[in-house]
C-alpha positions in Angstrom: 5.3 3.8 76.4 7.0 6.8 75.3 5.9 8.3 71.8 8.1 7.2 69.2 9.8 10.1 67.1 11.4 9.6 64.3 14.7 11.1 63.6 15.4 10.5 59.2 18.6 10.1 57.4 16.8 10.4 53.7 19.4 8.9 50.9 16.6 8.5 48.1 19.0 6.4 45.3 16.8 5.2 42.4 17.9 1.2 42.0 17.7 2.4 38.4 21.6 4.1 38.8 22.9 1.0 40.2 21.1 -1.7 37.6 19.4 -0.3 34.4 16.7 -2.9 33.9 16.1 -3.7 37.1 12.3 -3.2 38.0 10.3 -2.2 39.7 12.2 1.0 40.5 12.6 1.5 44.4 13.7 3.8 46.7 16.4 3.6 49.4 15.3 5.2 52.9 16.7 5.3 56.2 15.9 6.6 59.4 16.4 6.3 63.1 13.4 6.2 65.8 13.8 7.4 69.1 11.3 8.2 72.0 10.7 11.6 73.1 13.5 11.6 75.0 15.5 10.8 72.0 17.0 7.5 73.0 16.9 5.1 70.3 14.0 2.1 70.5 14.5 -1.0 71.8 16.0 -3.5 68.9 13.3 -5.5 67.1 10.7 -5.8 64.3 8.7 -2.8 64.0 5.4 -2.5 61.3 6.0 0.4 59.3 3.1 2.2 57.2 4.3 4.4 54.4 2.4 6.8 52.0 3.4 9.2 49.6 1.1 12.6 49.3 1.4 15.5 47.0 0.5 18.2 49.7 2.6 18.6 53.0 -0.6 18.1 55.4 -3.7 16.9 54.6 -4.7 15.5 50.9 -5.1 11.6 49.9 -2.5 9.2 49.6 -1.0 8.3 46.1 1.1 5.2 47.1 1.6 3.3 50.3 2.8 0.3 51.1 3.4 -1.5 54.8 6.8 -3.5 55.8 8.1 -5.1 58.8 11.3 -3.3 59.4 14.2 -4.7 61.6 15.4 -1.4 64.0 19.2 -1.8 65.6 20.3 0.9 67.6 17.3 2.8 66.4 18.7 2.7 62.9 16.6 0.8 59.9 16.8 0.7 56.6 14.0 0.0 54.0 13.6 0.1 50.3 10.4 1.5 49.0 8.3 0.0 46.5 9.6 -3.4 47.2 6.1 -4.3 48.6 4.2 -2.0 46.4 5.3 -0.9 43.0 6.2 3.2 42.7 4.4 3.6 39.5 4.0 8.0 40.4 5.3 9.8 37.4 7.6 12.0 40.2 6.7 15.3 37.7 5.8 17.4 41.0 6.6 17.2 44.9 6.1 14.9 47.1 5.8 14.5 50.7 6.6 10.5 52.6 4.6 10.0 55.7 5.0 7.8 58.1 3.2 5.5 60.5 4.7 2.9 63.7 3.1 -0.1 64.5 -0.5 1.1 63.4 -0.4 4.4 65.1 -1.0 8.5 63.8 1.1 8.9 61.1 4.3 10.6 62.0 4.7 14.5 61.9 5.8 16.4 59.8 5.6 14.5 56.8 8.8 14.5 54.9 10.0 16.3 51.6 11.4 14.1 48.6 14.8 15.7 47.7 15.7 16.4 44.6 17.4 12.8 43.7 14.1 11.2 43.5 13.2 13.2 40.6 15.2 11.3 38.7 12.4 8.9 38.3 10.7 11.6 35.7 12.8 10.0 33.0 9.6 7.6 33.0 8.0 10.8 31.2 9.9 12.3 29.2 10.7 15.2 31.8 14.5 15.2 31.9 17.3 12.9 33.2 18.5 9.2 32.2 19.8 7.5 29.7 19.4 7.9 26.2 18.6 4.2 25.1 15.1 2.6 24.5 16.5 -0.1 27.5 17.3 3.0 29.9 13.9 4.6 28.5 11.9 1.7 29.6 13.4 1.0 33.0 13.6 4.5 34.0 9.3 3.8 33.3 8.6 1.5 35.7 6.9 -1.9 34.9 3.6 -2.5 34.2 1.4 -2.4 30.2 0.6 0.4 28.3 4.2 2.2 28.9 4.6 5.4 27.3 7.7 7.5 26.6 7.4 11.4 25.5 10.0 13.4 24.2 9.8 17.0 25.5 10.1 18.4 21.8 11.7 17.4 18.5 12.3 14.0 16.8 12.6 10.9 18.8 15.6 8.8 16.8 15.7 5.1 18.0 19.5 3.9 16.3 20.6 0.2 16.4 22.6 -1.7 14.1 20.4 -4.7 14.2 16.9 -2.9 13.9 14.4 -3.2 16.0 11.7 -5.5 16.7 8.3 -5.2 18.0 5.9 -8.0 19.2 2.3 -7.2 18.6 1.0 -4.5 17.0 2.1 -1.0 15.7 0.5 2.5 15.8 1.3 5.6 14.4 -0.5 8.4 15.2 -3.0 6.2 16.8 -2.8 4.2 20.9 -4.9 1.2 19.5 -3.7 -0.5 16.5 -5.8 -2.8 15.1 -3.1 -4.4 12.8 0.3 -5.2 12.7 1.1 -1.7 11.7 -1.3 1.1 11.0 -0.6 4.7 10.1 -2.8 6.9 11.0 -3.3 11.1 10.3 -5.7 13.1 12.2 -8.7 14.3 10.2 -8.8 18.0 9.0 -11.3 20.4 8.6 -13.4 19.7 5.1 -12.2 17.0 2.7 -8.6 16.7 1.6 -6.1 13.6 0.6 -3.1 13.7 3.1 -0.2 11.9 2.9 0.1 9.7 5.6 2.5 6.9 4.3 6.2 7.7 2.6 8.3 4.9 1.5 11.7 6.2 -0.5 15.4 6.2 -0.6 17.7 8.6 0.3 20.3 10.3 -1.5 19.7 12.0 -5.1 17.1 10.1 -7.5 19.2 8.3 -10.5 17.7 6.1 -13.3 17.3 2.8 -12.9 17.1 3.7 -9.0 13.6 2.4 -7.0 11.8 1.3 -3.7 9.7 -1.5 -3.6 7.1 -3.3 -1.2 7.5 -6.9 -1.2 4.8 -9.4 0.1 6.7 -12.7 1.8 4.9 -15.8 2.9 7.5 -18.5 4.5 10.6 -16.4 3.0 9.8 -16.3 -0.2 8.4 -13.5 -2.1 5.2 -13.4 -4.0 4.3 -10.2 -4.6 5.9 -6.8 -5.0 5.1 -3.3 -5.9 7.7 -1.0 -7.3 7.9 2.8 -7.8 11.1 2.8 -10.2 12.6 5.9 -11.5 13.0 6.4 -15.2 14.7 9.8 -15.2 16.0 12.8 -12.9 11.6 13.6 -12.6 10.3 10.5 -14.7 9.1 7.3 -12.5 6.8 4.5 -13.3 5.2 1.8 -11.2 5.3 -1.7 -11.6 3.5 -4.6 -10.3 5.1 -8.0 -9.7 3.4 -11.5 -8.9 5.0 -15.5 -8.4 4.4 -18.0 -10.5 6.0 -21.6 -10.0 9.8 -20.2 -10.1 11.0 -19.1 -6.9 11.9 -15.6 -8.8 9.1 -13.2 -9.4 8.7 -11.8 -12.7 6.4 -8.0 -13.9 3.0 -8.4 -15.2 1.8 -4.7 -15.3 3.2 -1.4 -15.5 2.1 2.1 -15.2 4.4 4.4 -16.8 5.0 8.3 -16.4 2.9 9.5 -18.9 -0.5 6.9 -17.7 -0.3 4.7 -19.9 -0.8 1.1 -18.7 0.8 -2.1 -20.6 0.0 -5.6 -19.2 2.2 -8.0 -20.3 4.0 -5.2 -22.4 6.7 -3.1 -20.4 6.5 -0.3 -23.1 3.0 0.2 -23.5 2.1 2.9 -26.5 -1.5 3.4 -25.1 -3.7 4.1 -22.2 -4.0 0.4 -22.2 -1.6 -1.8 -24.1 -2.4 -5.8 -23.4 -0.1 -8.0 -24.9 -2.5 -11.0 -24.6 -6.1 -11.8 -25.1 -8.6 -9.6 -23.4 -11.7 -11.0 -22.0 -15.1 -8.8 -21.1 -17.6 -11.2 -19.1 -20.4 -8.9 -19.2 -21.2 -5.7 -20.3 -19.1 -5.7 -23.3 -16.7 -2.9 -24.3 -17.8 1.0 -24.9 -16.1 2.8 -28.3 -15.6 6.6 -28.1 -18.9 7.3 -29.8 -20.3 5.4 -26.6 -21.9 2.7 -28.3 -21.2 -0.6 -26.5 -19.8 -3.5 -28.3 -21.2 -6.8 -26.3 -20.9 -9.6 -28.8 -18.1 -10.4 -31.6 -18.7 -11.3 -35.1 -19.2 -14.9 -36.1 -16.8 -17.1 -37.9 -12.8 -16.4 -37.7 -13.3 -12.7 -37.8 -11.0 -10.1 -38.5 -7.1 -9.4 -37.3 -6.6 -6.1 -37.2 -3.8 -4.2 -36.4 -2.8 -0.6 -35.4 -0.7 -0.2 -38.9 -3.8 -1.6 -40.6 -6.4 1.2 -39.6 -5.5 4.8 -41.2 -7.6 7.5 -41.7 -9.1 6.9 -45.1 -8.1 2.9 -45.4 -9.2 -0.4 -43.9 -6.4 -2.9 -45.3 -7.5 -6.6 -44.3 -4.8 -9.0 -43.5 -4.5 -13.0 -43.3 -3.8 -14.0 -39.3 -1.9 -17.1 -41.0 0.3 -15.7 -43.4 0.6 -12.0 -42.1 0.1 -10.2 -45.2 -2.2 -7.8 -46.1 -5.0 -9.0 -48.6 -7.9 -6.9 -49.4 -8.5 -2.7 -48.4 -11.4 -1.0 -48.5 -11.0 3.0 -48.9 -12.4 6.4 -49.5 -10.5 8.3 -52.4 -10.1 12.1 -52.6 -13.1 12.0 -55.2 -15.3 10.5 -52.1 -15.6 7.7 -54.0 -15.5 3.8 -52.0 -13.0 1.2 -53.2 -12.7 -2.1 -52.7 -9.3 -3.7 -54.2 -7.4 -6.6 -53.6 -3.1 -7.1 -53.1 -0.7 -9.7 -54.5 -2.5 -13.2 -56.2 -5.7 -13.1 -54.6 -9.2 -12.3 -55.8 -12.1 -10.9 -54.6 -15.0 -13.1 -54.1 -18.9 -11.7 -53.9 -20.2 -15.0 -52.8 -24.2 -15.7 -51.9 -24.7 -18.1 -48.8 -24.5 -21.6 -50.0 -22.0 -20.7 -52.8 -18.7 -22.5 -52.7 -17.3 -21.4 -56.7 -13.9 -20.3 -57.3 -11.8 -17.9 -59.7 -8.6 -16.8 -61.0 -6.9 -14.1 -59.7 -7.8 -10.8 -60.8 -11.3 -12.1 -61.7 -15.0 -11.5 -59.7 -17.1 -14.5 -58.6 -20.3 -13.7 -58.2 -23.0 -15.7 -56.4 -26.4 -14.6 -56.5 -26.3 -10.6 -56.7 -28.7 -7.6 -56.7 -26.6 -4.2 -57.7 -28.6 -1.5 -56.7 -32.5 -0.5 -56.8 -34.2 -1.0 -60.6 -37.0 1.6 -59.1 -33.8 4.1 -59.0 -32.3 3.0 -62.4 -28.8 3.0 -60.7 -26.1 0.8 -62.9 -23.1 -1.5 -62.0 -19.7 -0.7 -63.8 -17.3 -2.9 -64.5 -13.6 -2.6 -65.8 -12.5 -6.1 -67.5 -14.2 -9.3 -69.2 -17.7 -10.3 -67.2 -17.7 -14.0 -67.5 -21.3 -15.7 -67.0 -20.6 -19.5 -66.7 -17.2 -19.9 -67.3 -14.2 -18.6 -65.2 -12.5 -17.3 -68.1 -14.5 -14.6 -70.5 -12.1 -13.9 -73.3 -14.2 -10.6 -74.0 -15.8 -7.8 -72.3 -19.2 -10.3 -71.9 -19.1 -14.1 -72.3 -22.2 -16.0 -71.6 -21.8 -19.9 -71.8 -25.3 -20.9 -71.9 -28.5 -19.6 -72.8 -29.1 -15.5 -72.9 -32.9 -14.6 -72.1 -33.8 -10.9 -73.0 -36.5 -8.7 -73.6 -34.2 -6.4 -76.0 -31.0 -6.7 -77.2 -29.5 -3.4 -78.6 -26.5 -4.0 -80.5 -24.5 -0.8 -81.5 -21.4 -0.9 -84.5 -20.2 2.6 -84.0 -16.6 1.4 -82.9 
């Protein structure tokens, strides 16, 4: 049998320019074989081996793939990759050899024209369409697809979004989550940014951006950055409770302060509600730590109730302020009492009453006898009866070891 030559008509057209979409990408090839002689075959079925090199002679194969081609007149026509994917990047050149019927493969091998290098869209090298769909096809099939951009921002523009199945990475290939951000570490330790969530357009009061948490359609949770003024902002923190609406519960404003239940708060921590400490208690500025409360109803204080010099004591039922305890400029300690009220010095187990403007005394030690300190008093002392008519009234006996009695006026 005379050696087969083979005489090639090359029209590489991707299928890509006649479909977008349709995959896997092939190759249109035509050739004629002839014998030595040059007449064309006999018609028939031929086995045809084809392999793709990068190197003209020599070299492993990067793709091949055998058909069973139908020869008229000498003349056949096959599409490559139709057997075998072409998943090649086409970034360099490439040289198609060929094989008849099992034998030595055909020489010279033959050059890819320039048409087929259209298939470098895959990679980001240059040609195709500017859509994600044209993007993707131009890629070839298979997992793990990739598409570069040669340089500059890669815009993806649809007035429907665009939606993703599975998971998300930026700035890392293996996302863990649905979406994870992710910066490349730097030398020594710093705080990057790494996520930026905003508006456009010029910052206005009033204006915000929020996160919102939704389970089912319905949202349960948010977090706001809201701005207050031109270079004010605050950030506010929003949960669901049985309305399908949900409503703030803490806010951080501009200058740190934090209110919880308040959205004004006037301190570093402004609660509008009751505050619970489960261990540990609470520490004062002088670092002392407060663990336990005082027994009984306590004391309601409030920030207007607390001044430098003054402790004024109010009643939690009525509101009003009852009794203050102060220094005066003459360092001297007062304790007075407001409106009808009276102040009681009352011994445990005493349960006596008095007029207003009147002491009750239970049983009381004033001072230390060793010290011969006194107790002053301004008004009527009353022993035994609720009304002393003068300076001392005793109704009962008197015991004493010396009575001085002095008429000088």
């Amino acid at each position: 049998m005379k050696r087969v030559l083979l005489l090639s008509a090359l029209f590489f057209i991707l299928a890509v320019q006649v479909s977008w979409g349709q995959i896997p990408e092939t190759i249109s090839y035509q050739g004629v074989l002839t014998d030595t002689d040059g007449i064309a075959v006999s018609d028939g079925d031929y086995n045809l081996t084809f392999k793709l090199y990068d190197v003209d002679t020599g070299g492993t194969e990067l793709w091949s793939e055998e058909q069973l081609v139908q020869v008229s007149k000498g003349i056949f026509n096959v599409i490559l990759g139709s057997v075998n994917p072409l998943t090649l990047p086409f970034d360099k050149q490439y040289w198609l050899g060929i094989a008849v019927e099992g034998g030595s493969e055909l020489e010279p091998r033959i050059k890819l024209t320039a048409s087929a290098y259209s298939l470098n869209a895959r990679s980001g090298g240059g040609g195709g369409g500017n859509t994600l769909d044209q993007a993707y096809d131009q890629g070839g099939a298979g997992a793990g697809r990739t598409i570069n951009a040669d340089a500059g921002a890669v815009n993806i523009a649809g007035p429907d979004g665009l939606t993703v199945e599975g998971n998300v990475g930026i700035g890392t290939t293996s996302p863990a989550v649905k979406l994870q951000v992710q910066k490349p570490d730097t030398p020594g330790a710093s705080i990057d940014e790494v996520l930026r969530i905003g508006k456009s357009g010029a910052s206005k009061g009033g204006d915000g951006a929020f996160i919102n948490f939704d389970f089912g359609g319905y949202s349960f949770g948010q977090i706001a950055s809201v701005v207050e003024t031109v270079d004010q902002g605050s950030l506010r923190f929003y949960t669901r409770d049985t309305t399908p609406a949900v409503s703030e519960r803490m806010r951080i404003t501009t200058n740190g302060n934090v209110g919880i239940g308040t959205t004004s708060p006037a301190y570093k921590l402004d609660v509008a509600g009751t505050i619970r400490s489960s261990s540990e208690g609470f520490v004062f500025p002088d670092e002392t730590v407060q663990t336990t409360a005082a027994t009984g109803d306590g004391i309601d204080l409030s920030a207007e109730e607390i001044r430098a010099n003054q402790l004024s004591l109010r009643n939690p039922t009525t509101g009003y302020s009852r009794g203050i305890l102060n220094v005066d400029s003459s360092d001297n300690f007062n304790i007075s009492t407001l409106g009808s009220g009276h102040l009681k010095l009352i011994a445990p187990g005493v349960d006596i009453s008095a007029p207003a403007g009147a002491w009750v005394l239970g049983d009381l030690t004033v001072g230390d006898p060793q010290q011969n300190q006194n107790l002053y008093v301004h008004g009527n002392v009353g022993v035994g009866t609720e009304n002393p008519q003068s300076e001392l009234a005793v109704n009962g006996t008197v015991t004493a070891k010396e009575v001085v009695v002095t008429l000088d006026g």
